[in-house]
N, C-alpha and C positions, 0 to 999 in steps of 0.2 A: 326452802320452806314451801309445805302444800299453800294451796288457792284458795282448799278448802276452808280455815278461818276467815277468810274475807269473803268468802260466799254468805255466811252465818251469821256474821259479828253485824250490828248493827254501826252504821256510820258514825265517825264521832261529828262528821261536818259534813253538809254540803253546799257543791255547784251546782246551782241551774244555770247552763249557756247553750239552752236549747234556742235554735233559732242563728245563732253566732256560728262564724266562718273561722280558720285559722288567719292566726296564730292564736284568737282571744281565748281557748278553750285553754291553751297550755298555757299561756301568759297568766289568764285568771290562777289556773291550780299551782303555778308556781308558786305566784305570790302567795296563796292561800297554805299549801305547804309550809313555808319560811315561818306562820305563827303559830302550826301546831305543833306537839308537844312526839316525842320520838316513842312510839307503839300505838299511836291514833290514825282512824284510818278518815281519807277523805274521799267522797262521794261524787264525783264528777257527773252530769248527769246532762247528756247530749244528744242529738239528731245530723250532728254532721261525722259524717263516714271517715273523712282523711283524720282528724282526731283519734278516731279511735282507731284507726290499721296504722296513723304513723308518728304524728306528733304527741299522743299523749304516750304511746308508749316509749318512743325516743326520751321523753322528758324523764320518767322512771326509770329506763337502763342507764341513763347520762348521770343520775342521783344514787341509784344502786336500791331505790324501791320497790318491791314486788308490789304485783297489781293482777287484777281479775277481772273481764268484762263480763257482765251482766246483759242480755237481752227481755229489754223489758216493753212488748209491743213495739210501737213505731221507735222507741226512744232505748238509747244505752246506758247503763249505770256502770263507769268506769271506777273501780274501787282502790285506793292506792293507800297503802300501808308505808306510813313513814318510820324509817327505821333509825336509829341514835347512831 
């Protein structure tokens, strides 16, 4: 699947754990994950670097969801497409 719909699509949910260290960023979108619904995307939205080069994406290749990082000024919008 392109990146490109998750570049577009408007988030069905977000994470603010801007300021938060690992592991809460992927702990948070986990659990956040498990109550949506399988073709809604969620919004991850952070300032810490290991997050987005290794644990959010680890989190998504380990569930088998595609995902997009965004660079938005100081802060990253990690966008994660749960798939059924």
């Amino acid at each position: 699947m392109s990146s490109e719909p998750l570049k577009i699509k408007e988030p069905d949910d977000q994470l603010d754990v801007i300021g938060e260290s690992c592991p809460v960023p992927e702990m948070m979108a986990s659990k956040k994950l498990k109550k949506m619904k399988a073709g809604q995307v969620l919004e991850v939205i952070t300032d810490h670097q290991p997050a987005i080069d290794v644990t959010l994406p680890s989190l998504c290749k380990n569930m088998g969801y595609p995902y997009v990082v965004l660079k938005d000024g100081d802060v990253y919008r990690f966008r994660i497409l749960k798939v059924g």
